[in-house]
C-alpha positions in Angstrom: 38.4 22.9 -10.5 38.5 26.4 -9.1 38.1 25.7 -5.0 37.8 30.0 -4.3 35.4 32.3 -4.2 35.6 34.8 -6.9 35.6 38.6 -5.3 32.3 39.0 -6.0 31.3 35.5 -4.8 33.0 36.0 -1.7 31.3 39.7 -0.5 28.0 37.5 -1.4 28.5 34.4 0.8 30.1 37.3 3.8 26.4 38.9 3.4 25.0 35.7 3.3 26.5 34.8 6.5 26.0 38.3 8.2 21.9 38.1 7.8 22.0 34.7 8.8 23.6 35.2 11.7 21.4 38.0 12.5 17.9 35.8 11.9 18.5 32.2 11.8 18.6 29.6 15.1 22.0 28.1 15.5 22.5 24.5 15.7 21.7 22.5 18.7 20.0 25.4 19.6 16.1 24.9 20.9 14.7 27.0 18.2 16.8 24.7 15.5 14.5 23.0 13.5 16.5 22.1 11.3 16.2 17.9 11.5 14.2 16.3 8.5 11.1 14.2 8.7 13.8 11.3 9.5 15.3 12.4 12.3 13.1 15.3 14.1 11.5 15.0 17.3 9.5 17.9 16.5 5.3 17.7 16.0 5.0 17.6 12.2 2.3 20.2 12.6 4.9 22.4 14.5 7.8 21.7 11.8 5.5 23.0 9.2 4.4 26.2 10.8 8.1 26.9 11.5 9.2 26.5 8.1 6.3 28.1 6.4 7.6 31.4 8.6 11.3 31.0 7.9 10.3 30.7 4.0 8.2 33.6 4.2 10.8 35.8 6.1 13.4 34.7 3.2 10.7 36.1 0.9 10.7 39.5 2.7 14.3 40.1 2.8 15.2 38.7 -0.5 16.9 35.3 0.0 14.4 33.2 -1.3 14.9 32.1 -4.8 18.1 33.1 -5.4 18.4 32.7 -8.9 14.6 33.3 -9.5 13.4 36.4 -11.4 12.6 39.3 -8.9 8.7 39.5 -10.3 8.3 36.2 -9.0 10.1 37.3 -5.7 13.1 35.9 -5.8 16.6 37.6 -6.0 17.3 37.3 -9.7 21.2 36.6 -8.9 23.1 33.5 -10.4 23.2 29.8 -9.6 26.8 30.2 -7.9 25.1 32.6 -5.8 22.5 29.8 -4.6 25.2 27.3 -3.8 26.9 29.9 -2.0 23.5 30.4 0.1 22.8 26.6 0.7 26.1 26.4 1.7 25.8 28.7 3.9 22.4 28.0 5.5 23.7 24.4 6.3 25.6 25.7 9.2 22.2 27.1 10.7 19.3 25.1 12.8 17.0 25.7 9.6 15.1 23.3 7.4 16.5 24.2 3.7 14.4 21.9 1.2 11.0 21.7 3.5 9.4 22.9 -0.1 11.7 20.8 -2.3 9.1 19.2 -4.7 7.5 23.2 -5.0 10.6 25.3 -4.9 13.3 22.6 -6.0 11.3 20.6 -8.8 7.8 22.5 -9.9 8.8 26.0 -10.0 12.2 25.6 -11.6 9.8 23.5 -14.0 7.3 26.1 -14.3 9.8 28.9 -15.0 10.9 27.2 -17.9 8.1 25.6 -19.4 5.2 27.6 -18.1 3.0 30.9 -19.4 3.0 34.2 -18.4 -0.6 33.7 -16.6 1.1 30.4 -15.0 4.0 32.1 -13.7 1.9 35.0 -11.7 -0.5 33.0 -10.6 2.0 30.3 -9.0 5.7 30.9 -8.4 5.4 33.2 -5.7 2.9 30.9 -3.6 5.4 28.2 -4.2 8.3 30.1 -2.9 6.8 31.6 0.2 5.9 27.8 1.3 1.9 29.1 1.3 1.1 25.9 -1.2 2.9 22.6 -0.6 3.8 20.6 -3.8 3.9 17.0 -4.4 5.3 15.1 -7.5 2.2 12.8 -9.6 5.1 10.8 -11.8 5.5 7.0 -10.5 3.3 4.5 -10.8 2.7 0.6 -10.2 3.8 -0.3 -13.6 6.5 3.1 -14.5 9.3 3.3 -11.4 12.9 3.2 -13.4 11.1 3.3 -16.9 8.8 6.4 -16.2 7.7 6.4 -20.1 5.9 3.3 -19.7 3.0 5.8 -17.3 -0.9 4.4 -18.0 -2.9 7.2 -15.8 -5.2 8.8 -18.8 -6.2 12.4 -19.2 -8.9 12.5 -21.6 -9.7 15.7 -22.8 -13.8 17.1 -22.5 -14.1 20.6 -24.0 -12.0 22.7 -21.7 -11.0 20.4 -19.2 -9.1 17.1 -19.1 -10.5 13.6 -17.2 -7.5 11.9 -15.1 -8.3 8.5 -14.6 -5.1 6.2 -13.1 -2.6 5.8 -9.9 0.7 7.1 -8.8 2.5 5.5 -6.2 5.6 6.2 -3.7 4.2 9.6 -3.8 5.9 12.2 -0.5 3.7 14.5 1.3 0.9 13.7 -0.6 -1.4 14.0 2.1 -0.4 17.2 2.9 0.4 18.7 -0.5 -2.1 21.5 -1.8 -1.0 21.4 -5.6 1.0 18.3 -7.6 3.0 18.0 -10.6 1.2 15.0 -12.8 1.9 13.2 -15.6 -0.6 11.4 -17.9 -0.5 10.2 -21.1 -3.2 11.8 -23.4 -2.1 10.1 -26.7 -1.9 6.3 -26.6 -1.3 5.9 -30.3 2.0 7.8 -30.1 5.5 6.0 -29.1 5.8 5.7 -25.2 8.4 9.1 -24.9 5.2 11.1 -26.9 1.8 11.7 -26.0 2.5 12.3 -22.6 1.5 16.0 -21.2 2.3 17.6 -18.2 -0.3 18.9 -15.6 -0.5 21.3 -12.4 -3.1 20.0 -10.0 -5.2 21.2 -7.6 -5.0 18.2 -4.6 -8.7 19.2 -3.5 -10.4 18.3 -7.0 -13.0 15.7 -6.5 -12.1 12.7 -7.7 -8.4 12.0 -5.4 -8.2 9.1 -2.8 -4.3 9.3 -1.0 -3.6 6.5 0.8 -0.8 6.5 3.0 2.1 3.8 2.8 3.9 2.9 5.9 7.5 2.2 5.6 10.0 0.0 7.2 11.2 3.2 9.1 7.7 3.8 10.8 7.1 6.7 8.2 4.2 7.8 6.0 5.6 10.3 4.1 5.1 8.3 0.8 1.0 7.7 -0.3 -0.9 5.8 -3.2 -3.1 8.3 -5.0 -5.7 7.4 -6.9 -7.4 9.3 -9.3 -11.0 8.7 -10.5 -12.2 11.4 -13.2 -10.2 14.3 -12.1 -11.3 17.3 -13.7 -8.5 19.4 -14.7 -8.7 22.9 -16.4 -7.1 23.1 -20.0 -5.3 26.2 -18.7 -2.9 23.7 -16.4 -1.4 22.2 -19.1 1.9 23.2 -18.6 4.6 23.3 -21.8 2.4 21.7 -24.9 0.3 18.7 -25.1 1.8 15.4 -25.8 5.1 16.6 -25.2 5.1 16.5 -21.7 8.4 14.4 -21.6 9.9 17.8 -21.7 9.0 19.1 -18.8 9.4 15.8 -16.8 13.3 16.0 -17.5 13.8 19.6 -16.3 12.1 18.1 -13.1 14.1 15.2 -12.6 16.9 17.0 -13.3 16.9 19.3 -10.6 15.2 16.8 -8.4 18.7 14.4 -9.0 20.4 17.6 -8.0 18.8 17.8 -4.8 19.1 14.1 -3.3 22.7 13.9 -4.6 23.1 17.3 -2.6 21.2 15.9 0.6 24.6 14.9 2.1 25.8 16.4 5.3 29.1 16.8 5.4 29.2 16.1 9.2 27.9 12.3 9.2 30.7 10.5 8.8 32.5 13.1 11.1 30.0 11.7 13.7 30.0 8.1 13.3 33.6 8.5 13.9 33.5 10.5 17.0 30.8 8.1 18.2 33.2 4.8 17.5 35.9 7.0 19.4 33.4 7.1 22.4 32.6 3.5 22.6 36.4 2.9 22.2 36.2 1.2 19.1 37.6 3.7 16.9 40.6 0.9 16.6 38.8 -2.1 15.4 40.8 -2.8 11.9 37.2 -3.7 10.1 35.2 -1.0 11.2 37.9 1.6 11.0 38.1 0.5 7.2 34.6 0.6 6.8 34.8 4.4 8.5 37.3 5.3 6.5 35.8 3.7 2.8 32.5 6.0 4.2 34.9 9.3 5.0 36.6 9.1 1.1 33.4 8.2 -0.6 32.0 11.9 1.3 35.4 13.5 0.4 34.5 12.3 -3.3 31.0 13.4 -3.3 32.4 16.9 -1.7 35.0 17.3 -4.5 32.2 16.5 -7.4 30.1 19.3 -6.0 33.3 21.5 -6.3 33.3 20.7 -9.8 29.6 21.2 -10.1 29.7 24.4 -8.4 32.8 25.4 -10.8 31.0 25.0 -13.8 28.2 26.8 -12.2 30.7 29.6 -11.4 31.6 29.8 -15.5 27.7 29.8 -16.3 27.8 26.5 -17.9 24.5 24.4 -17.1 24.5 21.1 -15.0 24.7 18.3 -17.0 25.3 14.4 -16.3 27.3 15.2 -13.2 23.7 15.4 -11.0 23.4 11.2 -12.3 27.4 10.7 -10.8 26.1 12.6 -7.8 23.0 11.0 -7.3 24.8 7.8 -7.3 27.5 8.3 -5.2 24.9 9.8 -3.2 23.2 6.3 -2.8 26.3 4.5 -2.3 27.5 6.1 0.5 24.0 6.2 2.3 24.2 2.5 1.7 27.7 2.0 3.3 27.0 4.9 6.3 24.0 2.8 7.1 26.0 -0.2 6.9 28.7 1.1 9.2 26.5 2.4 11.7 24.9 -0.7 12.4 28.3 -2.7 12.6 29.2 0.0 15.5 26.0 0.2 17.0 25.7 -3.8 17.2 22.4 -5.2 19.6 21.7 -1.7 20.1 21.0 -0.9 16.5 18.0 -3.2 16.5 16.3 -0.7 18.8 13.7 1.8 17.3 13.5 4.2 19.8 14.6 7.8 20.9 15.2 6.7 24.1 18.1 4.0 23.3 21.6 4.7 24.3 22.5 6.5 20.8 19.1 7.6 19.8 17.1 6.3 16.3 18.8 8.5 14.1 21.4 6.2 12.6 18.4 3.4 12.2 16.6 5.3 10.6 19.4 6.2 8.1 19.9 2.3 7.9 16.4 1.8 7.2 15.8 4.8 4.4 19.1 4.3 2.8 17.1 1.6 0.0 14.6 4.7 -0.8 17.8 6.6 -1.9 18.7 4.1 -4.5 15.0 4.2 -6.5 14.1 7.7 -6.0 14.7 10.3 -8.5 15.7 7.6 -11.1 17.2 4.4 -9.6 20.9 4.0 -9.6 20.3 1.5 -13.4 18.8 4.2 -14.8 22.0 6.4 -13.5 24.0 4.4 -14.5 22.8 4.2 -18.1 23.1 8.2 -18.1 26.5 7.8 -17.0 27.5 5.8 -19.1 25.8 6.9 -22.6 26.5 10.7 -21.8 29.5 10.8 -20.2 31.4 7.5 -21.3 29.7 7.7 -24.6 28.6 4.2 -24.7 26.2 3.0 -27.4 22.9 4.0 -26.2 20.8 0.6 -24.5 18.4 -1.2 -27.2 15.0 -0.5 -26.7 12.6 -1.9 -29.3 9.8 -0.4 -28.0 10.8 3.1 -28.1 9.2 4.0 -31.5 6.2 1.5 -31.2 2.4 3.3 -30.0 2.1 3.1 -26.2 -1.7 1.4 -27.2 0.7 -1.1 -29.2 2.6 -2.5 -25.4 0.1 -4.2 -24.5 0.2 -1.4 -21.1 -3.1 -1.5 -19.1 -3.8 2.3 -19.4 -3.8 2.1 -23.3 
C-alpha cells in the first residue's frame, strides 16, 4: 500500500487545490452548499440550481469527468487523477455526487457499453448536470436477487412496450432520463434475456409515486410503467444480454456509497460527547472508539483502492468490502449518536439543542444496508471472489425465467 503521491500525482492534486480555492465556497461558509438531501436546510429547488451551475462551471474549465474522454468533455486523465479531485473537493462547501446516478452509474455505463450515436447524444448532457438520471433496476419481487426482474419490454417494429414496476427508486420525480431494466426473453435462464434501456422519464405511459420514509424523505418513488414506448435505438449494449451492463453499473454505484463516508463524523460525535462532558463514560467512549477504528479501516481500504488505481489495475471485489464496511459503520455511528444524544435524539427537528442531523443518520443508516446490493449479497461476493468459497447453489439459475413461476413471465 503506497500512502504518496507520485510526482506527477502530487503537481495534479496542488492544481486541483489551487482552482478550487480560487472558485469553490469554503465550508461553513453561506454559499456552501455542500449538505446532501439528509442534512441540508437548503430549498431543494435552490440546491439544484446551485449544483447544476457548479457542474456546468467544472465543464468549462475541465474538471468534470476526470477520467472521461475529452469529446465527451471530460479531462481524459486517469482514475488516480479522479480520487485525487474527489479528495480534494471534500474539503470545499460543494455538493460532489448531486448527479451520481447520471455521472457516477449511467455514463460510466454508457461509455462502455454504448454506440457512437449514444455517446454524443448523451454523455455530455449527463456531465454538465442539464439531464438528471435515475436508476429503473428494483422491483417488488427483485431487491437482493435483481435477476429475478418481471417488468416486460415487448418489442413492436422499431420500438419496445415496457409494461411492469420498479420500486425504491431516488429522484425519480425529478429525474429527466432513467437507466431500466426489463426482461425481453422469458424463455431464457433468469441472468439472460434481460436488455438494458435508456429512458426518456416524459414518455406517456409513467406514473411515479413518491414513498415517504421514516426520515420524512421522498427521495425514493414507485414507478409504474404502462406501455412505455421506447425507441430500438435506446437499447444500450445488445439485446438479452443486458446483465452486462447492469454490473458495470452496480459496480461503480458500490463504489460510490462505500466512498460516501466523511472522514469528519466520528471526529464530530466525539467533540460533541466532549461538550456535553461525556467524553468519559466507559460504554460510550468504546462505542466512539469501535466507530473511529471501523472509519480508520474504511480509510485504509480506500488507500488500497486508490493504490491499485495508481498501478492501473481495475477495481475489483474491494467496492463489496467497502460497501460493507460502509453499512456497518453507518449502523454503529447512528447507534452511538443516539446513546449520546439520549431524550434529545427522539426529537425531529432543526431547532433541537444538536440539530436533526445525527437522527437522520440514525434513521437512513437501514437504506445503506439494501442499497446497491444488500450486505448478503456482499457478502456472497466477498466471500466467492476474494475468499474463494464454493460459489452459493442456485438451482434456478439455468432454468427459463417463464419456468419460476415469476408473475412477469
Amino acid at each position: 500500500m503506497d500512502f504518496d503521491d507520485t510526482p506527477e500525482e502530487a503537481a495534479f492534486r496542488a492544481e486541483a487545490s489551487t482552482w478550487l480555492v480560487a472558485h469553490a465556497p469554503a465550508k461553513g461558509s453561506p454559499d456552501d452548499f455542500s449538505t446532501g438531501f439528509l442534512e441540508g436546510t437548503m430549498d431543494p429547488d435552490e440546491f439544484m440550481e446551485r449544483a447544476k451551475a457548479w457542474q456546468r462551471l467544472l465543464v468549462d474549465e475541465g474538471w468534470a469527468g476526470i477520467t472521461w474522454p475529452k469529446a465527451y468533455g471530460g479531462r481524459g486523465a486517469g482514475s488516480m487523477d479522479s480520487v485525487i479531485w474527489a479528495q480534494e473537493a471534500n474539503k470545499f462547501g460543494v455538493a460532489v455526487n448531486t448527479f451520481a446516478v447520471g455521472i457516477g452509474m449511467a455514463g460510466p455505463t454508457i461509455l462502455r457499453h454504448g454506440t457512437d450515436e449514444q455517446k454524443a447524444r448523451y454523455l455530455r448532457p449527463v456531465l454538465r448536470g442539464d439531464e438528471v438520471w435515475c436508476q429503473l433496476f428494483s422491483e417488488p419481487d427483485a431487491g437482493s436477487d435483481l435477476a429475478n426482474i418481471s417488468t416486460k419490454a415487448v418489442r413492436d417494429g422499431d420500438e419496445w412496450v415496457i409494461t411492469g414496476q420498479k420500486v425504491w427508486t431516488s429522484g425519480a420525480a425529478e429525474s429527466d432520463w432513467g437507466i431500466l431494466l426489463a426482461r425481453t426473453d422469458p424463455d431464457r435462464p433468469k441472468h439472460k434475456g434481460i436488455t438494458y434501456f435508456l429512458v426518456d422519464m416524459k414518455t406517456p405511459g409513467f406514473d411515479v409515486r413518491p414513498l415517504r420514509q421514516m426520515t420524512g424523505s421522498e427521495h425514493f418513488s414507485e414507478v409504474f410503467m404502462d406501455e412505455v414506448r421506447i425507441p430500438h435505438e435506446n437499447v444500450l449494449g445488445d439485446v438479452n444480454e443486458g446483465w452486462a451492463c447492469a454490473m458495470t453499473t452496480l459496480s461503480n454505484e458500490r463504489g460510490l456509497i462505500a466512498g460516501g463516508n466523511k472522514s469528519s463524523d466520528i471526529g464530530v460525535l466525539i467533540e460533541l460527547a466532549r461538550e456535553r462532558g461525556r467524553s468519559g463514560e466507559p460504554l460510550l467512549r468504546q462505542a466512539m472508539a469501535d466507530c473511529w477504528i471501523r472509519q480508520q479501516i474504511q480509510r485504509y481500504h480506500g488507500f488500497r483502492l486508490q493504490t491499485a488505481m495508481s498501478k492501473g489495475l481495475a477495481p475489483g471485489p474491494e467496492t463489496s468490502v467497502m460497501k460493507l464496511f460502509a453499512a456497518e459503520y453507518l449502523r454503529r455511528l447512528g447507534n452511538t449518536s443516539m446513546t449520546l444524544l439520549g431524550p434529545e435524539g427522539a426529537l425531529l427537528s432543526a431547532d433541537s439543542p444538536a440539530g436533526q442531523d445525527w437522527q437522520q443518520r440514525f434513521l437512513f443508516a437501514p437504506a445503506i444496508r439494501i442499497a446497491g446490493g444488500s450486505n448478503e449479497v456482499q457478502r456472497n461476493i466477498v466471500a466467492e471472489r476474494v475468499l474463494g468459497l464454493p460459489r452459493e447453489l442456485q438451482a434456478d439459475r439455468e432454468t427459463a425465467f417463464r419456468d419460476l413461476g415469476r408473475t412477469g413471465s
